[in-house]
C-alpha positions in Angstrom: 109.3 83.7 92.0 110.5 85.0 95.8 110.6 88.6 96.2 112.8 90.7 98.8 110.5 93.8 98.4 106.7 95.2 97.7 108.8 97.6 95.3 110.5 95.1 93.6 107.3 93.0 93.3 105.6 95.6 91.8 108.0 96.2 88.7 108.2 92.5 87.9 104.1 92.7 86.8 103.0 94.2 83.4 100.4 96.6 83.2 97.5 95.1 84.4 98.7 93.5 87.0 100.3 96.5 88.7 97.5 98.7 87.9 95.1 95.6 90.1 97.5 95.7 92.7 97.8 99.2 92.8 94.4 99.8 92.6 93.9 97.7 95.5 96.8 99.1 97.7 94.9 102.1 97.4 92.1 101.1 98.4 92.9 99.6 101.4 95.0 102.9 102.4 92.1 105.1 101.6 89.1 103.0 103.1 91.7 101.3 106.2 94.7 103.7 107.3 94.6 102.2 110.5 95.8 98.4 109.0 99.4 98.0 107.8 101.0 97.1 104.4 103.0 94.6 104.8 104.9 92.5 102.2 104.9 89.0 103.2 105.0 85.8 101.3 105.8 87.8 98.3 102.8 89.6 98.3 100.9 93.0 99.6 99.1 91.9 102.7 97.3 93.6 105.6 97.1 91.6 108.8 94.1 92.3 111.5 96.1 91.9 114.7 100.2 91.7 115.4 100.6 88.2 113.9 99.5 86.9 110.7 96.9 84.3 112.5 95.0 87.2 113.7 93.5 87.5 110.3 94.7 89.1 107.0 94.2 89.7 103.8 96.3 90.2 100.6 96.5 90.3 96.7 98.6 88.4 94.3 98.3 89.2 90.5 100.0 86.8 87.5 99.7 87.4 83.7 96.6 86.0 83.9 94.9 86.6 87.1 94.4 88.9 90.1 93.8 87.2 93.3 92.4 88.0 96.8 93.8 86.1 99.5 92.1 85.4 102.9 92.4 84.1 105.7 88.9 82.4 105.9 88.6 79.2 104.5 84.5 79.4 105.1 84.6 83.2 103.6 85.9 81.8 100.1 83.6 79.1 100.4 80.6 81.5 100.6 82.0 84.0 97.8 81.9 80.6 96.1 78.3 80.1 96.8 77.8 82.8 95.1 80.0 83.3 92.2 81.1 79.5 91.3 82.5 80.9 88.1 85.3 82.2 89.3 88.8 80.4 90.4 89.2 79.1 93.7 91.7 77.9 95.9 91.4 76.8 99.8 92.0 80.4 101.1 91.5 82.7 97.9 89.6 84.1 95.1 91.1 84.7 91.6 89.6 86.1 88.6 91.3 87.2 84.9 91.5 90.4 83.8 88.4 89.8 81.5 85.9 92.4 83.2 85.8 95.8 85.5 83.0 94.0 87.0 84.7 90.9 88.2 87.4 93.1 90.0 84.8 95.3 91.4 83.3 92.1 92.8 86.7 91.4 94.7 87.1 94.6 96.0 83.7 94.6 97.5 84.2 91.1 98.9 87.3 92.8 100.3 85.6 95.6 101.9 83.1 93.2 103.4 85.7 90.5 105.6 88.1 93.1 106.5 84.9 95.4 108.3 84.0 91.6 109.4 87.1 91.4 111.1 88.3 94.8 112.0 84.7 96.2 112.6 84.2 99.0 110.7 83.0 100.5 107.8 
């Protein structure tokens, strides 16, 4: 489903999903101030530069998963390395809503490439 707004995106989910995306558009506005929320390909997004090849990342969330988008093909592959359990596409991560701890993971995973790219933290 296609949608025209991050508002609007964010009342479609139940309550797990929008407390996972919320939890992680706080995040990144406490921890990164400096990067933008943006809402692009229907999802909450934060882009390292002025265009979306400069690097991003973002979060989608379904009835039965959260997932972290990056722009790192080679930065999934290594969270793979490390956590093969977990669902993975060619540029993103996605777990259920099974465990605090799987989320956790995410977030730190987060953290981690957007210091990588932005250099800090």
């Amino acid at each position: 489903m296609s949608f025209s707004s991050l508002s609007e995106y964010i009342s479609s989910l139940g309550d797990k999903e929008k407390e996972y995306i919320l939890r992680f558009i706080k995040l990144m506005e406490s921890e990164y101030p400096k990067l933008k929320l943006r809402f692009s390909f229907s999802m909450p997004m934060w882009w390292f530069g002025e265009k979306m090849k400069d690097g991003y990342v973002g979060v989608s969330a379904t009835k039965s998963r959260f997932t972290l988008h990056v722009s790192s093909e080679s930065y999934v592959r290594d969270i793979e390395k490390e956590r093969p359990e977990l669902k993975y596409g060619k540029q993103c991560v996605s777990i259920s809503y099974k465990t605090e701890e799987d989320f956790l993971f995410l977030e730190k995973k987060a953290r981690e490439f957007v210091s990588i790219n932005i250099g800090e933290k």
